[in-house]
N, C-alpha and C positions, 0 to 999 in steps of 0.2 A: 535353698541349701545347695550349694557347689562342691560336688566331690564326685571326682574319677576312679571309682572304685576299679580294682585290680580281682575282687573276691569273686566269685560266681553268686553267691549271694547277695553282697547288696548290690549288683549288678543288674540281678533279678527283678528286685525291689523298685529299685529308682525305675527301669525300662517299661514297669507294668505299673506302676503309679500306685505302688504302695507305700511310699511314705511321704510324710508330712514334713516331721523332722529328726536331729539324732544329736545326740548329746556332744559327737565328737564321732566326725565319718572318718576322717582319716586314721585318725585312732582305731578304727574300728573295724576300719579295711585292712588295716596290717594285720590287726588280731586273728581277723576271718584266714588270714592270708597262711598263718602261723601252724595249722593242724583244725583237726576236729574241736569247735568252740559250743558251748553248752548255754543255752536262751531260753529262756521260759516266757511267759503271760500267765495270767491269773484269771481264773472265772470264779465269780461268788455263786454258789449253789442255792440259789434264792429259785427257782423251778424246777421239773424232771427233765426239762432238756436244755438246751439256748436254742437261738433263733437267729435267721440268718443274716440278723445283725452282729452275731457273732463270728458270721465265716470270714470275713476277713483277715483276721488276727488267725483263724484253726489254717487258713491257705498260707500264712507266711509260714507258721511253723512246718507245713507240709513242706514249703518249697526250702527251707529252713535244711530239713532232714535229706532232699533232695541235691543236694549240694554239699552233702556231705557233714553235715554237724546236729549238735545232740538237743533234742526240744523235749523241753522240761512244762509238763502243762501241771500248773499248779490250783488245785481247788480248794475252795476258801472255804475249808470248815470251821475255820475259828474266826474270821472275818466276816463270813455269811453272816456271824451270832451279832454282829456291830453292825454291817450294813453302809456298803460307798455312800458317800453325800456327795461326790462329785458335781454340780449341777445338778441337782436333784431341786424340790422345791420342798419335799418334805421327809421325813425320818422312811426307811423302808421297811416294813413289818418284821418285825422279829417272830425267827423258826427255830421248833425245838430242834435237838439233836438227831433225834430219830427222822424226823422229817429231811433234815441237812444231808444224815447219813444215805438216804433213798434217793435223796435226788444224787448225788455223787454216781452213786451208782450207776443210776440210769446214763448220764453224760458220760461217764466212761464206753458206753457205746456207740455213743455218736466218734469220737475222737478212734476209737477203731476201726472208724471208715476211711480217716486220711492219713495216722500214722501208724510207723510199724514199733513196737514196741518188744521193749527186749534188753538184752545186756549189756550189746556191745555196744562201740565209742558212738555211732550216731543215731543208736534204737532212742526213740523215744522212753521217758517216765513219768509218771503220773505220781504227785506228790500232793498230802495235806496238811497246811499249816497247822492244823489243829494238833498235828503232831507235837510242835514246839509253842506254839499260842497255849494252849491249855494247860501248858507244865510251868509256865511264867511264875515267878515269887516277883509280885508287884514291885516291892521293893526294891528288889535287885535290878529290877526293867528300867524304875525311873532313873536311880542312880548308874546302869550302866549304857543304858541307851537313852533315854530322854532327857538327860544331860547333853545332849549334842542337839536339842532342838532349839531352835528361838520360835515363841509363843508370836512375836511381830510378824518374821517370817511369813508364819503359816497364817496368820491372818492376813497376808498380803496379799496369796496364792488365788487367781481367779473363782475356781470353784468353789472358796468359799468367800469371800468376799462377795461375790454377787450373788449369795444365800444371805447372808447379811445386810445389805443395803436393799435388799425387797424387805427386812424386818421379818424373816420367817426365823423360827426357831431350828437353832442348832446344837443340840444336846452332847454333852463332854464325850459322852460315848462314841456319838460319830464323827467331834473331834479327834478322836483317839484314830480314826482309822488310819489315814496319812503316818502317824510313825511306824502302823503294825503291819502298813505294807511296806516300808521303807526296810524294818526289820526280818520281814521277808527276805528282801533281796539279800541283805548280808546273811541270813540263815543260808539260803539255796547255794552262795558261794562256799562257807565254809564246809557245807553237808555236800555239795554236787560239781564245785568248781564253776558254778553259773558267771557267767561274765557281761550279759546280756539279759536285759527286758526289754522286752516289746507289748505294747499297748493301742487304744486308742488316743491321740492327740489330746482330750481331754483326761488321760492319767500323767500327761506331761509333771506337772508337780509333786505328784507322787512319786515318780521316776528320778526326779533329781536329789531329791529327800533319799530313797534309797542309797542312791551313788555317794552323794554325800556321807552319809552315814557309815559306808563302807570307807572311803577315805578315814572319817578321824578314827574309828574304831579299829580297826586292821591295816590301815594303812595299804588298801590294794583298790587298784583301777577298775571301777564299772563303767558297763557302758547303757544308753538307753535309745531306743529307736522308737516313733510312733509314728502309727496310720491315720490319714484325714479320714475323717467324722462324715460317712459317706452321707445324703440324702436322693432320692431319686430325681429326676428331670422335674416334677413337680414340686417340688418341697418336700415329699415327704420322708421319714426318718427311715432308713433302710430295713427291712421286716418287719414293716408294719403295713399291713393292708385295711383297708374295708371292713372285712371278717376279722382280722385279729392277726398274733403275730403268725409269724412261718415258723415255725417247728421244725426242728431238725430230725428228732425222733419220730421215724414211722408210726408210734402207738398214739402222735398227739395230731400227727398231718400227714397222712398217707404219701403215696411218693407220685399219685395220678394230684394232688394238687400241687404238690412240690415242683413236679412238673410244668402245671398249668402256669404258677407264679411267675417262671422264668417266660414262660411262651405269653404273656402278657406284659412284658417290660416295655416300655416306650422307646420309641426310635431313635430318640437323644440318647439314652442308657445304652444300647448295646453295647457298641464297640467298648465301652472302659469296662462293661460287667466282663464280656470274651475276657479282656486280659486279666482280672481283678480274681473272676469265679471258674475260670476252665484251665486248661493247661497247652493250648493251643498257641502258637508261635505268634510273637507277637505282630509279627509283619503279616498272618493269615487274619488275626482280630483286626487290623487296623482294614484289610482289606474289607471284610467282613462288614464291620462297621460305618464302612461308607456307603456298601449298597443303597438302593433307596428305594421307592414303590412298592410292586406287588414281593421283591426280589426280598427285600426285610423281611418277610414274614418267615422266611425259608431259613432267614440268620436267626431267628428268634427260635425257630424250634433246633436250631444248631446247639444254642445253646443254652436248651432247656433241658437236651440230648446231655449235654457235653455234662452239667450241674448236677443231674439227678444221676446220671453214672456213677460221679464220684464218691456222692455221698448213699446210694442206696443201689449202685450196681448195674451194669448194662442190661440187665433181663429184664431190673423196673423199669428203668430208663425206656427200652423199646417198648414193653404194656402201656405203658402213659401215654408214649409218641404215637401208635398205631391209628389213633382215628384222627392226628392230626397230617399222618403222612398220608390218610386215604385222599384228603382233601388236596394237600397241596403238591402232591407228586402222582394221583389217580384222579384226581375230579371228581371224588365222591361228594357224598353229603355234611352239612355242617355239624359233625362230629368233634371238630376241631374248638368248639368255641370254648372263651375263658367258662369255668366252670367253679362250680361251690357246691362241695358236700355237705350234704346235714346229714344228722343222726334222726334214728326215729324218736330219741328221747328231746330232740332239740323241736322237733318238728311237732308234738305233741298234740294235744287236739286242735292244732293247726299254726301255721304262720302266715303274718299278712303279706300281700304281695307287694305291700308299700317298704317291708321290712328285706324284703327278698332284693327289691331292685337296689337298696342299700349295699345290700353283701354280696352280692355280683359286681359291683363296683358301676352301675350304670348312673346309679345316680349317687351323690354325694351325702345326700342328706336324707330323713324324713320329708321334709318341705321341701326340696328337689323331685322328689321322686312325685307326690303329690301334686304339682307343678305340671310333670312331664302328662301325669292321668289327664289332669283338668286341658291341656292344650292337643289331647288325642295323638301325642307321641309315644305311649309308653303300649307295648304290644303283648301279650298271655298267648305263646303256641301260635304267633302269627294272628291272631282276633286282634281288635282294638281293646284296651281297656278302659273303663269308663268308672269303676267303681272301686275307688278309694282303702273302701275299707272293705273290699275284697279279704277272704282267709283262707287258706288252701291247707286240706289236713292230707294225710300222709296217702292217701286213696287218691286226691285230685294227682298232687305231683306224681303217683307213680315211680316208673325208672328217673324217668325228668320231664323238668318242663322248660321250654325255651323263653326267655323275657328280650325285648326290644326295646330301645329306647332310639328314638328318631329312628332314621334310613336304616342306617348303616353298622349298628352298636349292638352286639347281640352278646347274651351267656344263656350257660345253661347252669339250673339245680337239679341236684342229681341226689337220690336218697342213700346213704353212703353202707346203709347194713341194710 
């Protein structure tokens, strides 16, 4: 994508490598350019919180509001009921109302950690389709909106095409979803003056079905922006670990692993996470980012410091960091290590420790970890470990217990209540 943006905003974007692509930059740059401009994203309330595969998209809208203009975060209570097939390989469970309405809730406080919300021209609002989705007269939807769709089209459209050619089943329902966000966007313009969405690069088709949309029906210009589809240095899909996803909500991932998650990212990640998930300047990330040796370790907890701040506060931020700064700016003891909470419900009359060095992330597998017992590199408190089917109840682990794997490779389990 080639464009010299003049905006502070997508100036922002393009310099920190938040996007992918945009429907029309230059278009989009003058609009920015114009006054205070109104952008939304949509989250389907399918959990009680997202996951920090979702912060991407909640930092544009931050830096969005930061520069001056209005972010419209829109929750899919009437789309939750349908469910994205985006690349998906199969239908997503359908939730009742009450379930949809609880989780809304809940996420409305994660999103009070990064925007400020209010009345004026660039306060943030929080809005639910279910408002205008569940008042629909079918009829009048087909005839005044699904009249502008081609059936060819949208089977043309990657995400579902290559639902299709694996031969998995695609139900009219979650075909429906694509026009019922496309109708979104012209709702959010005609109810909020929305002129923008922004997405993940995989809602690209959905994005231009909207704008489209708004063309024949109203006759007025949308625009559309998306973020690459992060995955970490290894493959993996961004907030997804070992243990499971990361939680944004404190009640589902406390803010000492939220912490840890960051202070475990890989040496290749740093520098683009600094820009991507902090708000630190971008010429201090790129420095940051190239450090190398024992000096990384010091930029990882920078910005694990910098991440947990935003979303849960400097006072969490520093309780999480304190036993990793004893180590790396006192010379204390291995306090610092990546770490995994259990509950005493989880840890129950006991977990094996072939399951442990899984969720520590030391070993990848069952049969990895197994592996590591049988070749006398996997270590319990600094002992060797020898026996497999080991099971540690909520007495053995205590506060924690420390696991090894070879030299060099350590975490701790830590009993979380």
């Amino acid at each position: 994508m080639t464009c010299h943006p003049k905006s502070d905003f997508l100036a922002v974007m393009i310099e920190r490598g938040f996007v992918a692509d945009c429907t029309d930059c230059d278009g989009l740059d003058l609009a920015l350019t114009q006054g205070p401009l109104a952008a939304y994203i949509g989250f389907d309330a399918t959990a009680p919180s997202l996951h920090v595969g979702s912060l991407i998209q909640i930092m544009m809208l931050r830096w969005l509001q930061q520069t001056g203009h209005r972010p419209i975060v829109l929750m899919g209570g009437g789309t939750t009921k349908v469910g994205d097939p985006s690349f998906r390989a199969e239908a997503r469970p359908l939730l009742a109302e009450a379930e949809i309405a609880a989780n809304i809730a809940s996420i409305r406080r994660v999103f009070a950690a990064y925007l400020r919300f209010g009345p004026g021209p660039a306060d943030a609002v929080m809005v639910n389709n279910a408002d205008w989705l569940d008042e629909l007269n079918y009829l009048a939807f087909l005839r005044d909106v699904g009249r502008h769709f081609s059936v060819n089209r949208m089977l043309a459209f990657e995400s579902v095409r290559s639902r299709l050619e694996r031969e998995q089943s695609l139900s009219f329902l979650e075909f429906n979803y694509m026009v019922l966000q496309a109708y979104d966007f012209l709702e959010l313009a005609r109810r909020h003056g929305c002129r923008l969405q922004i997405g993940g690069s995989d809602q690209w088709g959905n994005i231009v079905n909207g704008i489209e949309l708004a063309r024949r029906a109203d006759g007025i210009e949308l625009f559309g922006l998306t973020s690459p589809l992060l995955t970490t240095a290894d493959g993996r899909k961004m907030g997804k670990t070992a243990s499971g996803a990361v939680w944004l909500d404190a009640a589902m991932l406390n803010p000492y692993e939220f912490w840890q998650f960051w202070r475990n990212t890989a040496d290749a990640d740093v520098g683009r996470f600094l820009r991507l998930y902090t708000e630190l300047p971008v010429a201090e990330c790129a420095r940051l980012g190239a450090l190398g040796g024992a000096e990384i370790n010091a930029v990882k907890v920078r910005l694990a410091d910098e991440a947990t701040t935003l979303l849960h506060g400097a006072a969490a931020a520093a309780a999480a960091a304190a036993p990793a700064r004893a180590v790396f700016e006192e010379g204390g003891s291995g306090e610092a290590l990546p770490t995994v909470a259990l509950s005493r419900a989880e840890v129950g009359a006991g977990i094996a420790v072939v399951q442990l060095l899984v969720r520590t992330g030391l070993a990848r597998s069952g049969k990895e970890a197994r592996r590591l017992i049988a070749e006398g590199a996997a270590r319990l408190d600094d002992a060797e470990l020898s026996d497999p089917g080991l099971i540690l109840d909520a007495a053995r682990i205590g506060a924690r217990v420390k696991l090894t794997a070879g030299r060099k490779r350590h975490a701790l389990a830590v009993l979380a209540d």
